[in-house]
TIFI-852937 format. One line per 8 residues: number of its first residue (from 1); their letters; for each residue x, y, z of C-alpha. Coordinates in Angstrom, 2 decimals, padded with zeros to 5 digits. Example, Ala and Ser with C-alpha at 12.3 -4.5 7.8 and 13.67 -1.06 7.14 Angstrom:
1> AS> 012.30 -004.50 007.80; 013.67 -001.06 007.14 $
END
This chain:
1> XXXXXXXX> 102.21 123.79 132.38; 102.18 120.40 133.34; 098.77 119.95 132.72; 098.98 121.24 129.34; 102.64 119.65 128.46; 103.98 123.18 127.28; 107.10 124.77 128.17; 106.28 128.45 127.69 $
9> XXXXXXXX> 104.94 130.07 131.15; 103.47 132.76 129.89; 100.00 133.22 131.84; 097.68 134.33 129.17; 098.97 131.36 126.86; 098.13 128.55 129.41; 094.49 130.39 130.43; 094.03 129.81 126.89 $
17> XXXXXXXX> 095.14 126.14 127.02; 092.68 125.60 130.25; 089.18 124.50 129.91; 086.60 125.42 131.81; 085.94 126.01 134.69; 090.12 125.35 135.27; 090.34 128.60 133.10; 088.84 131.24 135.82 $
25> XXXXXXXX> 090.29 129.28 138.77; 093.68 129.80 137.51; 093.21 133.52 136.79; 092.15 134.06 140.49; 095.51 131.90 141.40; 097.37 134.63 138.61; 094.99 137.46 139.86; 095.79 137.08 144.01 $
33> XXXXXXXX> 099.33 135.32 143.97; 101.58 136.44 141.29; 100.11 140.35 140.99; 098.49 141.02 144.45; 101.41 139.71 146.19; 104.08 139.36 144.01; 103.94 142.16 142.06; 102.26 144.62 143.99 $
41> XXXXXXXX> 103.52 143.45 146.87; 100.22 143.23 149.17; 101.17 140.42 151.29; 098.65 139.19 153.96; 099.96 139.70 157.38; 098.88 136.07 158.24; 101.19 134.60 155.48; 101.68 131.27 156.96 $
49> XXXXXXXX> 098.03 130.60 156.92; 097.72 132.06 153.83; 100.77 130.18 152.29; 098.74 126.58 153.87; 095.68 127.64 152.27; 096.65 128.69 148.27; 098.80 125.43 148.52; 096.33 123.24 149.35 $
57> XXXXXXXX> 093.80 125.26 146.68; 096.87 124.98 143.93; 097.33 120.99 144.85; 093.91 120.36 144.45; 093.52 121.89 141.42; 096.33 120.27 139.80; 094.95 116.96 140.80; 091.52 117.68 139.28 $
65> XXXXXXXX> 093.61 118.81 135.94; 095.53 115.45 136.38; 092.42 113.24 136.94; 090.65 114.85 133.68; 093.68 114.54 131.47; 094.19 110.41 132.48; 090.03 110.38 132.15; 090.24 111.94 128.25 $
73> XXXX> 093.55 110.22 127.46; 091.43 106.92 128.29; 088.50 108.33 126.27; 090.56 108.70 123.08 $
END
């Protein structure tokens, strides 16, 4: 959402928004976080780790998103 400067959270809306490849990366975030686990409720019985890891996947991914948004706003 930050990315794309929208208020509206709904998931399909912002796949839309993404380009690629930021549009598949953030349906496996959708696919594994908010319906394996949230919905569904299959947690991973190492959830620390697990917690450590999709963090540090999500943060890096937002800084890529960042980094190309500065890059075309510099472009244009």
């Amino acid at each position: 959402m930050t990315f794309l400067a929208i208020e509206n959270s709904k998931w399909g809306r912002i796949r839309k928004e993404l380009p690629h490849p930021y549009k598949e990366e953030f349906e496996a975030f959708i696919r594994t976080l908010h319906i394996e686990y949230f919905y569904n409720g299959n947690y991973p019985k190492n959830y620390e780790e697990e917690f450590e890891k999709w963090y540090k996947k999500f943060e890096k991914f937002i800084s890529r998103l960042e980094k190309k948004r500065k890059k075309e706003k510099r472009e244009n």
